[in-house]
C-alpha positions as CSV (number, residue, x, y, z in Angstrom):
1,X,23.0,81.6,3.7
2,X,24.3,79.2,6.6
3,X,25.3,82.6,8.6
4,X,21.4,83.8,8.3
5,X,20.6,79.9,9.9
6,X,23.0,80.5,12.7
7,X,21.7,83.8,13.3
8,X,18.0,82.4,13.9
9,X,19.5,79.3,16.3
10,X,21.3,82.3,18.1
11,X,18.0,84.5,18.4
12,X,16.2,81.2,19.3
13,X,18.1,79.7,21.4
14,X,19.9,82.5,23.3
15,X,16.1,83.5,25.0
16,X,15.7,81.4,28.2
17,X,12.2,81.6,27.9
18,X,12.2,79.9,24.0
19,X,13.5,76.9,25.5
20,X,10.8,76.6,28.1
21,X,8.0,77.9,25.4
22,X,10.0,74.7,23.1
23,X,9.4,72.4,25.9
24,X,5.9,73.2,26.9
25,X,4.7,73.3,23.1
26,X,6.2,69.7,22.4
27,X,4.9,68.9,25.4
28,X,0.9,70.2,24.5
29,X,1.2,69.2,20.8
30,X,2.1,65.1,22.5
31,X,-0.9,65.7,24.3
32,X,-3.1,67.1,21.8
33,X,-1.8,64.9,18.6
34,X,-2.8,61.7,20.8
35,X,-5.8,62.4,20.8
36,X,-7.9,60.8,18.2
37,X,-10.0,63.8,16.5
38,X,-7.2,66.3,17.4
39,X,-4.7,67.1,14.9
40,X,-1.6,69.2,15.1
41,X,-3.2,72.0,12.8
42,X,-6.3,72.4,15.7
43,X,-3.6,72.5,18.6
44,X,-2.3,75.4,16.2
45,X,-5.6,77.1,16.1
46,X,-6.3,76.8,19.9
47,X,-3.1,78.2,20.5
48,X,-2.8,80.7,17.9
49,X,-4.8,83.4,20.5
50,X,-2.3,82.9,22.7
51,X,0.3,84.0,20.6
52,X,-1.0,87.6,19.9
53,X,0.9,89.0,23.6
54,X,4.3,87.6,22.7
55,X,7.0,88.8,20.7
56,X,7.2,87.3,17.2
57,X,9.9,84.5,17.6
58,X,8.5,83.4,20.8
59,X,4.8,82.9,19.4
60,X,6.4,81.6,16.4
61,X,8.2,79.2,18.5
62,X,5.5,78.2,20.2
63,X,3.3,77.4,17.0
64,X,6.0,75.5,15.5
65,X,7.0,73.5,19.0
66,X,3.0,72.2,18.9
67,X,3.1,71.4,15.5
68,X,6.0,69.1,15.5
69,X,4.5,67.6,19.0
70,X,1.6,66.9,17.7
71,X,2.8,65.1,14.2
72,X,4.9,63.1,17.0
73,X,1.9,62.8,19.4
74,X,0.1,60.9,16.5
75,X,1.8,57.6,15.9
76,X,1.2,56.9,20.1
77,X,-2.3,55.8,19.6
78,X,-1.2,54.4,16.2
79,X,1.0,51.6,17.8
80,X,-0.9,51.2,21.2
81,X,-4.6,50.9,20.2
82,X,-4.8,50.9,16.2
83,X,-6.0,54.4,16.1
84,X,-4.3,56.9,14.4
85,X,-3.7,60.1,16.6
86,X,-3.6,62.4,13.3
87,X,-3.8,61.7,9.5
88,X,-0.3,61.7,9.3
89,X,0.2,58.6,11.5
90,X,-2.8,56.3,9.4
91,X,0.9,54.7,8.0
92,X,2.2,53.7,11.3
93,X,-0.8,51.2,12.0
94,X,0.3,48.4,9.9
95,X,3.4,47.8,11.5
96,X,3.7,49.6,14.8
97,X,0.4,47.6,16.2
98,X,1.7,44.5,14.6
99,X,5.1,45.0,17.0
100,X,2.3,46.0,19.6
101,X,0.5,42.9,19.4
102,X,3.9,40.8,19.3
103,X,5.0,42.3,23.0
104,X,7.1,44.7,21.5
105,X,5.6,47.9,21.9
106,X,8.2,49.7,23.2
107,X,10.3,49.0,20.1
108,X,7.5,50.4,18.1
109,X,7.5,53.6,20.0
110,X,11.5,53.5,19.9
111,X,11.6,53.8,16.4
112,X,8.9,55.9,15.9
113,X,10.3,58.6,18.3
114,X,13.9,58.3,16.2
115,X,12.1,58.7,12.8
116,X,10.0,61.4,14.0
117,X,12.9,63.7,15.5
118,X,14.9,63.0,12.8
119,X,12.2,63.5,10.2
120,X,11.7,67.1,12.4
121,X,14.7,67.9,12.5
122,X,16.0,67.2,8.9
123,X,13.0,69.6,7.6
């Protein structure tokens, strides 16, 4: 089993242009999951046309690189400006904008970008 996992990091992460699709997918699903009305599933369905020209493990890094972006994307309007991003960041109000209204904002987004990559990257 762990040699099938190493297999998939090697056929993801060997392609040079995975790790640029990687970073421009976190990089729209930030965009698109802090936007209130926008959640991660609609920056899948925009993008999802876009996927239909690439080979399979690039599209399906792409759709998985927005997703996780935009869960992330979320909790920024969540601790800033009471507003959750997506549904998944309606927890984050109570205490991230009570840190935010203390001074301590950053903090707020600290943790919340450590619970969020770990949270990613543990499932």
């Amino acid at each position: 089993m762990i040699n099938y996992l190493m297999q998939g990091f090697l056929i993801v992460f060997s392609n040079p242009i995975n790790i640029l699709v990687i970073i421009l997918g976190v990089g729209a699903g930030i965009i698109i999951g802090a936007m209130p009305g926008l959640t991660a599933t609609m920056g899948i369905a925009i993008a999802l046309p876009l996927t239909f020209g690439m080979p399979p493990e690039v599209g399906l890094t792409l759709l998985i690189s927005i997703f996780i972006g935009g869960i992330h994307g979320g909790g920024i309007p969540a601790i800033l400006i009471k507003t959750p991003g997506t549904p998944a960041s309606a927890a984050t109000i109570s205490d991230g904008f009570a840190l935010t209204q203390k001074g301590e904002a950053s903090i707020a987004l600290g943790v919340h970008v450590f619970s969020s990559s770990t949270g990613s990257f543990l499932s």
